[in-house]
Backbone as CSV, one residue per row, in Angstrom:
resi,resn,N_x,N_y,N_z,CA_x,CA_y,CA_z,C_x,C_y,C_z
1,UNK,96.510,119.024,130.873,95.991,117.748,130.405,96.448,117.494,128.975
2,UNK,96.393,116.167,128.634,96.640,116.315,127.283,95.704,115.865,126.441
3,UNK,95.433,116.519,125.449,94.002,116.628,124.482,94.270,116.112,123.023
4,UNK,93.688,115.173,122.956,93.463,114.804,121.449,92.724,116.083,120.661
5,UNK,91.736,116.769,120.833,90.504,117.074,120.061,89.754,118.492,121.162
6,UNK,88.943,119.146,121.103,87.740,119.757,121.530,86.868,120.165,120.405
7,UNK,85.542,119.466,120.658,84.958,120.148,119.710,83.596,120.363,120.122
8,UNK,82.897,120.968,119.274,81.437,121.560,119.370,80.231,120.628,118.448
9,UNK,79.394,119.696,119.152,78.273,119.020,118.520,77.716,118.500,119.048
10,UNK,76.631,117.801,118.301,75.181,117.262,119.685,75.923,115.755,119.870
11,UNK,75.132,115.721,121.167,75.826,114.279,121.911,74.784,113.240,121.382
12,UNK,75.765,112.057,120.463,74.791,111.023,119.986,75.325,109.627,120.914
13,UNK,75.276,109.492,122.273,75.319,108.647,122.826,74.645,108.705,124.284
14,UNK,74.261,107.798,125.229,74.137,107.960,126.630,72.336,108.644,126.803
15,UNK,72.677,109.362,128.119,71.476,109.798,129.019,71.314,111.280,128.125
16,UNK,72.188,111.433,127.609,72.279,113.685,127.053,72.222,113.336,125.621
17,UNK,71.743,111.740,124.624,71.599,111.607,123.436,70.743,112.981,122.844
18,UNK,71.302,113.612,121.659,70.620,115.009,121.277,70.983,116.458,122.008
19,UNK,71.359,116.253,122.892,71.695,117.489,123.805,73.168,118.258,122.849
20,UNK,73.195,119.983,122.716,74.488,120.099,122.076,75.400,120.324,123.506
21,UNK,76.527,119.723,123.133,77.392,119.344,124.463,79.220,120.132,123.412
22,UNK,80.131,120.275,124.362,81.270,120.468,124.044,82.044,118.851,124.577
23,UNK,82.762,118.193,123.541,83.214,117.353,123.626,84.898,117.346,123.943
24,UNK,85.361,116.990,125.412,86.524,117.325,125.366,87.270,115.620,125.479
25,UNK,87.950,115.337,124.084,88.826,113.964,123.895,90.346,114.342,124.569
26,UNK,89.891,113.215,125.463,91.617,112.768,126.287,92.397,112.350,125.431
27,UNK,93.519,112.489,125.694,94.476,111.360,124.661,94.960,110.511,125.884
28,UNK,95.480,109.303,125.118,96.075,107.367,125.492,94.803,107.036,125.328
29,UNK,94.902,105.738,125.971,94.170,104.648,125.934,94.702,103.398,126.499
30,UNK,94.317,102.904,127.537,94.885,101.305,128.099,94.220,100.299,127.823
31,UNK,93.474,100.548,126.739,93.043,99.393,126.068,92.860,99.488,124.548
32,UNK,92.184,98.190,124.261,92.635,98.445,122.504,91.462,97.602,122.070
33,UNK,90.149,98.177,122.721,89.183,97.344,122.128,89.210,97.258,120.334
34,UNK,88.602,95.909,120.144,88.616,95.863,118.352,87.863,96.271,117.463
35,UNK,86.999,97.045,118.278,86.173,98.202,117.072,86.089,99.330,117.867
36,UNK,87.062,99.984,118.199,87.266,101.455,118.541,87.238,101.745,117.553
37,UNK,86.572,102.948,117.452,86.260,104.034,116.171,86.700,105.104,116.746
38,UNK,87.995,105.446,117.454,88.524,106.393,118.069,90.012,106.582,117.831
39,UNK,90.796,105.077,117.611,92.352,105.131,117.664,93.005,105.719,117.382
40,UNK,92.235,107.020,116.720,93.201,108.379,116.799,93.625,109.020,117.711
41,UNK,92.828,108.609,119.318,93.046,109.003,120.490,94.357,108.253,121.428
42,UNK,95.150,107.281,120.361,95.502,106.528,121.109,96.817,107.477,121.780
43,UNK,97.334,108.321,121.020,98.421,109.143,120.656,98.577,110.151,121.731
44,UNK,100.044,111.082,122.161,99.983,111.279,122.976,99.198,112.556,123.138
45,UNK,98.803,112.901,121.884,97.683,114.672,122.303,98.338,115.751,122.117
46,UNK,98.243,116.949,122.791,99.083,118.333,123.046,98.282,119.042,124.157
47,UNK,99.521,118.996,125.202,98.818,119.641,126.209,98.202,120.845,126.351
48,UNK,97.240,120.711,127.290,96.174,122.076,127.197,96.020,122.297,128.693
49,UNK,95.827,123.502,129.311,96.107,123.644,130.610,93.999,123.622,130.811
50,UNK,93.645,123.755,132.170,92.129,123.390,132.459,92.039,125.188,132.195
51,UNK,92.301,126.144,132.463,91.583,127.197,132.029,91.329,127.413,130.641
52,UNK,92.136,126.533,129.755,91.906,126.990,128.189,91.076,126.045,127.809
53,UNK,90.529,124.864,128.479,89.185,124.226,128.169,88.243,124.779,128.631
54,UNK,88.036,125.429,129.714,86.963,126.353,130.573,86.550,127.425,129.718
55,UNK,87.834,127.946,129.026,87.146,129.022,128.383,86.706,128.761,126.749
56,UNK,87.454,127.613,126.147,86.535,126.948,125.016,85.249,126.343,125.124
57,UNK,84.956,125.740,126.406,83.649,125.594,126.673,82.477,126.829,127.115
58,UNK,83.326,128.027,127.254,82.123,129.111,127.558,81.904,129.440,126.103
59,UNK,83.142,129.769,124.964,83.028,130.065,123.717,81.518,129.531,123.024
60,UNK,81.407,127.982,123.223,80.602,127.480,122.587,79.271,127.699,123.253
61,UNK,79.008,128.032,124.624,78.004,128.294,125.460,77.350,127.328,125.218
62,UNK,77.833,125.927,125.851,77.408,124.723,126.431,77.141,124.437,127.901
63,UNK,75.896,123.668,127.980,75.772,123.531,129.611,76.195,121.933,129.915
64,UNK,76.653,121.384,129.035,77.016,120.448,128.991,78.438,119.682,128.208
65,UNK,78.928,119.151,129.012,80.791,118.632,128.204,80.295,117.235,128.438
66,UNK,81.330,116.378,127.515,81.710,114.737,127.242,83.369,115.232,127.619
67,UNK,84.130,114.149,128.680,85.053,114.088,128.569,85.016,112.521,128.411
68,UNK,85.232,112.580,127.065,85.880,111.297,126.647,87.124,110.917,126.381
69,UNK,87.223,110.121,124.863,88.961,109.696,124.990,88.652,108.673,123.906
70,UNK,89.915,107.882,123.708,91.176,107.582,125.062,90.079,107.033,126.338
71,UNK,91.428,107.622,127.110,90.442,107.271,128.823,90.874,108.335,129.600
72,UNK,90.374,108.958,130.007,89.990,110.345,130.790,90.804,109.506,132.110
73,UNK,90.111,108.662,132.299,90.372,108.872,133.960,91.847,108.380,134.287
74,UNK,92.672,108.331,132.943,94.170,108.100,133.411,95.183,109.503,133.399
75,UNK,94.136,110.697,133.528,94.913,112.140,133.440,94.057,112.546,135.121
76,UNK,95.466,112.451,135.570,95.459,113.150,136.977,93.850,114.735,137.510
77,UNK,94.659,115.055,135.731,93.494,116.320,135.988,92.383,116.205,135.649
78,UNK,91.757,115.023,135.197,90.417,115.242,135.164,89.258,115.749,136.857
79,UNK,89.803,115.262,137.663,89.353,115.230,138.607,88.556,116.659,138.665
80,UNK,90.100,117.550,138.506,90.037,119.014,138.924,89.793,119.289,137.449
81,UNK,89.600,119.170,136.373,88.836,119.721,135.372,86.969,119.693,135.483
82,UNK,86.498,118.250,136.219,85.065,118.489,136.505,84.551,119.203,137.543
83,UNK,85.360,119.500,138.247,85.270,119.879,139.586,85.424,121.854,138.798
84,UNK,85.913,122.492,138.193,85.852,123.210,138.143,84.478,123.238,136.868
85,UNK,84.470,122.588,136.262,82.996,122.690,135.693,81.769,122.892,136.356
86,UNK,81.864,121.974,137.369,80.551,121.914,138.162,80.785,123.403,138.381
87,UNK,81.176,124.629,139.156,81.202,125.443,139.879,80.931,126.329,138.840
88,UNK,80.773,126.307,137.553,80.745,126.824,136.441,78.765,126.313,136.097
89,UNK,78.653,125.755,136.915,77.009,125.497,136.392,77.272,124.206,135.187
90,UNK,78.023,123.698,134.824,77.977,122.474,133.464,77.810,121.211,134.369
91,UNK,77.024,120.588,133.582,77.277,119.029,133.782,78.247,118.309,132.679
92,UNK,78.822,117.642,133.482,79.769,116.874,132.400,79.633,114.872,132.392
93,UNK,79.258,114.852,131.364,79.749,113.150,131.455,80.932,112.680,131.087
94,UNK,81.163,111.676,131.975,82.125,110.706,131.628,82.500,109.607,131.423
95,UNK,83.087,109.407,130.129,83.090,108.251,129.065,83.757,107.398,129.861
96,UNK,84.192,106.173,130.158,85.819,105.456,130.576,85.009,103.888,130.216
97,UNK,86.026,103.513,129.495,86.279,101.795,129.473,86.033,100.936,130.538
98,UNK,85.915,101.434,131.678,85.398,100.408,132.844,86.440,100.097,133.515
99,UNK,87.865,100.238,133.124,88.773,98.878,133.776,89.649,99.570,135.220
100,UNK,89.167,101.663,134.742,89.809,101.908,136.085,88.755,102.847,137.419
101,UNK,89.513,103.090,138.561,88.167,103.238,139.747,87.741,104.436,138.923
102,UNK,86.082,104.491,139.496,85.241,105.980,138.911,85.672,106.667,140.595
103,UNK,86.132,105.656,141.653,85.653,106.655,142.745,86.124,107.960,142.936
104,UNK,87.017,108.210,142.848,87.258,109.769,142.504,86.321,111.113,142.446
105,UNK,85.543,110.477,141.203,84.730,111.072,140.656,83.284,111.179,140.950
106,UNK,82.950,110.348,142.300,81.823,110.067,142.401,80.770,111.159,143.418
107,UNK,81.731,112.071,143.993,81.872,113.047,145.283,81.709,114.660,144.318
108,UNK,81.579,114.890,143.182,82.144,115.812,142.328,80.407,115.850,141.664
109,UNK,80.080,117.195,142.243,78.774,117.701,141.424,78.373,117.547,140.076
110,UNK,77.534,117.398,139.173,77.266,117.362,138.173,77.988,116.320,137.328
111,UNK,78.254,115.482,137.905,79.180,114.239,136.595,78.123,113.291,136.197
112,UNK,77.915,112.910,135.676,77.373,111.659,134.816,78.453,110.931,134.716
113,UNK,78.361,109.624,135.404,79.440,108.652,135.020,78.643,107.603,133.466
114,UNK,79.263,107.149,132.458,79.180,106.418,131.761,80.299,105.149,131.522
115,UNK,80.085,104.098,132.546,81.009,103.042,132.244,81.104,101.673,131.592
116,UNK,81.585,101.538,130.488,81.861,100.298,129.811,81.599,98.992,130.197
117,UNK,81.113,98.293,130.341,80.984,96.519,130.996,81.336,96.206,129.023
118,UNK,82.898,95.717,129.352,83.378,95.431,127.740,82.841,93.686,127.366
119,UNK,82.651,93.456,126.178,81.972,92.290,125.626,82.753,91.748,125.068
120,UNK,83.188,90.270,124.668,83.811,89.682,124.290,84.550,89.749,122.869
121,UNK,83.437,90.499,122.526,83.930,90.746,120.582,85.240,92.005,120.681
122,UNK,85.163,92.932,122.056,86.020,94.309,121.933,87.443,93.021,122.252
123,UNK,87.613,92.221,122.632,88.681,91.624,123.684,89.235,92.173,124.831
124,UNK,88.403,92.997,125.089,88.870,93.529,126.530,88.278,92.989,127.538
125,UNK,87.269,92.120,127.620,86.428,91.754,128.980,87.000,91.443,129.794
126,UNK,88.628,91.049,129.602,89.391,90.804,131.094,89.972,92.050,132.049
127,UNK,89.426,92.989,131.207,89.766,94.415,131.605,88.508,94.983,132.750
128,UNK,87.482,94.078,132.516,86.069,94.822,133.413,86.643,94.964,134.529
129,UNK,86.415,96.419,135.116,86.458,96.581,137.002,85.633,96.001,137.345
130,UNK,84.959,94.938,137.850,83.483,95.055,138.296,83.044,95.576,139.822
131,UNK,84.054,96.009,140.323,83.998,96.980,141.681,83.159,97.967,141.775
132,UNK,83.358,98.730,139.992,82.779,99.900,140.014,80.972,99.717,139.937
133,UNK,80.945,98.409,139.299,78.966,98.814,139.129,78.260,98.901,140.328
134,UNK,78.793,98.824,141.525,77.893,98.817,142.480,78.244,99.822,143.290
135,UNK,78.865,101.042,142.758,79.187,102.421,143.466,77.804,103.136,142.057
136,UNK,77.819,102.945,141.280,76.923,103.727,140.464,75.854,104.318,141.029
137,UNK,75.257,105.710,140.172,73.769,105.720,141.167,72.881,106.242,140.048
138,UNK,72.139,106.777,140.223,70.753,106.322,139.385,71.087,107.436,137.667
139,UNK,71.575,108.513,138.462,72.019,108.931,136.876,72.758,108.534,136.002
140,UNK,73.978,107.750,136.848,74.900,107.150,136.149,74.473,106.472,134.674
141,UNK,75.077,105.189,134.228,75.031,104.787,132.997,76.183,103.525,133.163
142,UNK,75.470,102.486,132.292,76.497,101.054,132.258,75.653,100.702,130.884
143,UNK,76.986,100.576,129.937,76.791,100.646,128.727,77.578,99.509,128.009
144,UNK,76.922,98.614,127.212,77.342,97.330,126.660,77.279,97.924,125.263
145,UNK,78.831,97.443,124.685,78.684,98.037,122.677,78.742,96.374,122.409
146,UNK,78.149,95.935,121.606,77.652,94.446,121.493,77.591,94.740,119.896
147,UNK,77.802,93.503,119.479,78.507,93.106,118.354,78.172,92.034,117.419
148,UNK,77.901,91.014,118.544,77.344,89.693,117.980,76.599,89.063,119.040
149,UNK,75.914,87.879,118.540,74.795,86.842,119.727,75.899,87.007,120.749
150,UNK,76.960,86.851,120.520,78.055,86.196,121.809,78.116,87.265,122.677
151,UNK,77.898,88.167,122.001,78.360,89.326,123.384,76.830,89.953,124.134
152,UNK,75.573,89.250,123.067,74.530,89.866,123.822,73.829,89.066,124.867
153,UNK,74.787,87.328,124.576,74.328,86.571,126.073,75.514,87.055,126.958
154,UNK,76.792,87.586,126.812,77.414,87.969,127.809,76.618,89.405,128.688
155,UNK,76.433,89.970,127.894,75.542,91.302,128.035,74.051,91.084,129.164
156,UNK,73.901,90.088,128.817,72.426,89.676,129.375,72.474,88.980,130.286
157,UNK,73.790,88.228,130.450,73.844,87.474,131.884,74.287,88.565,133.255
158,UNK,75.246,89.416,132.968,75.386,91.011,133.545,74.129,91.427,134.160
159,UNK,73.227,91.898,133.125,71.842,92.266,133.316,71.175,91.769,134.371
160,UNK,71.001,90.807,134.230,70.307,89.834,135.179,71.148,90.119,136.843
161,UNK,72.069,89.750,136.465,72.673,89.964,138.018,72.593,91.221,138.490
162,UNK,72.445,92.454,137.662,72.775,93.644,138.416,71.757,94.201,139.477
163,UNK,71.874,95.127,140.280,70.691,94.892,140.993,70.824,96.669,141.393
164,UNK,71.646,97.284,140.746,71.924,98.722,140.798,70.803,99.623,140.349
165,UNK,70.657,101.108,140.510,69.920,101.756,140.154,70.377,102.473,138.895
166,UNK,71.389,102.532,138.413,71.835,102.659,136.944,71.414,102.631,135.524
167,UNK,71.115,103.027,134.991,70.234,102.692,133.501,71.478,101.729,132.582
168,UNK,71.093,100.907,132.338,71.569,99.801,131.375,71.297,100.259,130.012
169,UNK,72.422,100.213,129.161,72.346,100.624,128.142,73.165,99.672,127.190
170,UNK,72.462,99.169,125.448,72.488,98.630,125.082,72.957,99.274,123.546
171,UNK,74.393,99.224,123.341,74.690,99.802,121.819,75.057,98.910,120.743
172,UNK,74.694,98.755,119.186,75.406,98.183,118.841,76.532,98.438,117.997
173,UNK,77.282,97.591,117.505,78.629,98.134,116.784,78.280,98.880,115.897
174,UNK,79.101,100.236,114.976,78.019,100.559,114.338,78.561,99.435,112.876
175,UNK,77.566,99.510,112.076,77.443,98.998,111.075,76.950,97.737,111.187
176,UNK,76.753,97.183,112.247,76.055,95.812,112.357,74.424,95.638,112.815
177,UNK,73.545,95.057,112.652,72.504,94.830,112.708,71.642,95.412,114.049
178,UNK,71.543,96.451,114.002,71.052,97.205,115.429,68.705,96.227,115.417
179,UNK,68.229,95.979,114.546,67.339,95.236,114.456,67.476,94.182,114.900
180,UNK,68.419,93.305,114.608,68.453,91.953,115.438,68.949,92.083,116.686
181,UNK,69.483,93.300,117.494,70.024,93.868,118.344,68.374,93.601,119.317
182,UNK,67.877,94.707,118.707,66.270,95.077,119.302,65.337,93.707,119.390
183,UNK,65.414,92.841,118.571,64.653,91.605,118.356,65.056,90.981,119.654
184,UNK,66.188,90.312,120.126,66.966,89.812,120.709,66.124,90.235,122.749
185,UNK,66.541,91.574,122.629,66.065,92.572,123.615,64.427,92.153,124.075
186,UNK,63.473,92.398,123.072,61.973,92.317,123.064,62.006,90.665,123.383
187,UNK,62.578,89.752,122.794,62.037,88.629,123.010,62.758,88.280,124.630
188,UNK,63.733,88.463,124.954,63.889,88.262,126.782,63.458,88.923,127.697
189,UNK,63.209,90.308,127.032,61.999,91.476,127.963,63.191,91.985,128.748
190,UNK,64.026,92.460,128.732,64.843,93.056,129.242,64.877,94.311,129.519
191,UNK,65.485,94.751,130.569,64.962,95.921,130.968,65.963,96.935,130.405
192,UNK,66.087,97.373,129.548,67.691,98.067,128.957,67.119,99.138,128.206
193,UNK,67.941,100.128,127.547,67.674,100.588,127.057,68.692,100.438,125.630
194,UNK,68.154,100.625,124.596,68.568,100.039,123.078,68.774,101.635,122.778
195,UNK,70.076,101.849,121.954,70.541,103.445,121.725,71.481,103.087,120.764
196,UNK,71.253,103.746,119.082,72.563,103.841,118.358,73.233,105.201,118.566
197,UNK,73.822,104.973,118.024,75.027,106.932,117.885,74.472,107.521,116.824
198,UNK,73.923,108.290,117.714,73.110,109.309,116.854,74.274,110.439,115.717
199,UNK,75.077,110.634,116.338,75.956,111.592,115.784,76.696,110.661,114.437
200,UNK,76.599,109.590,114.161,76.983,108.942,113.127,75.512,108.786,111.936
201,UNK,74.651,108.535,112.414,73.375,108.300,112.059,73.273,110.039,111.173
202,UNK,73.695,111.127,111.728,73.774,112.556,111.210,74.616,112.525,110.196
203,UNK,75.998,112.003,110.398,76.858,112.633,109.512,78.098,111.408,109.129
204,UNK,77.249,110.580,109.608,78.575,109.001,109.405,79.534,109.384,110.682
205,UNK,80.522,107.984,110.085,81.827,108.108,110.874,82.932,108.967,110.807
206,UNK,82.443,110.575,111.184,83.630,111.187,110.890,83.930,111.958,112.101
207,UNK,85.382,111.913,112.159,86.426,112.311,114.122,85.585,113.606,113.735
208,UNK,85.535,113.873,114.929,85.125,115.019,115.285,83.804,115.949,115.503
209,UNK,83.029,114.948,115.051,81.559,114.609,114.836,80.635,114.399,116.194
């Protein structure tokens, strides 16, 4: 596979917010949302074969991995990288932008899917799969990074339609008004859940974090 990054720290996003997890970053990216706080991932990485992540993840004695990115699910091997996790006892989540299939992944023990429904402010919303929200299942995760009013009536018209067992999740950019975020939320009664990045909230915006 090819790897931007592995590293060791608590997970400040999703369903495992607080949990210490081993974070394994994909390298590319097929999209170019406009507040990625990642574009160091865009690059091509250095390959790493799946036993030398298996055994950096026992190093750290994590029961839990992030394969994020980039976008994971455009490396052939992720498949067979979770698949040998599970058999290893880990749960792993997985990060992806939304725009390619989760099905793959959906048959594969212990995954947490986490998928993107992108908002107008990233400019990717022409990128949404929307195939995938209705394979989701209750552990899963569908996660809106919202930015401005504009993307939290796009965000909220989504909402409304979905009819999945999925937890809805509500982030905002960081540095922008996560209070008027929450205000917004309480006054339509929405059923979501409101989550900043905790791992920035610890130690700021720094890779590797």
């Amino acid at each position: 596979m090819r790897i931007i990054e592995v590293f060791h720290s608590i997970q400040g996003e999703g369903p495992l917010t607080g949990v210490r997890t081993t974070f394994i970053r994909a390298a590319r990216c097929n999209l170019r949302c406009s507040w990625c706080d990642t574009t160091y991932s865009f690059g091509p990485g250095k390959e790493r074969s799946i036993d030398s992540l298996l055994r950096e993840v026992a190093r750290n004695g994590t029961r839990n991995v992030c394969l994020t990115g980039g976008e994971p699910l455009l490396q052939r091997e992720s498949v067979a990288l979770v698949e040998r996790l599970a058999e290893r006892g880990v749960t792993t989540v997985i990060e992806t932008g939304g725009s390619l299939d989760v099905t793959p992944y959906l048959a594969v023990p212990r995954v947490v899917l986490s998928v993107d429904v992108k908002c107008p402010s990233s400019r990717m919303e022409a990128k949404n799969r929307w195939s995938n929200l209705p394979k989701l299942r209750e552990r899963d995760v569908v996660k809106f990074v919202i930015g401005d009013r504009k993307d939290y009536l796009y965000a909220r018209r989504v909402v409304r339609r979905y009819r999945g067992p999925a937890t809805l999740l509500f982030q905002p950019v960081w540095g922008t008004d996560a209070g008027r975020l929450a205000d917004w939320v309480l006054k339509d009664r929405l059923d979501v859940r409101l989550m900043l990045q905790e791992h920035k909230v610890l130690w700021g915006d720094v890779p590797g974090r």
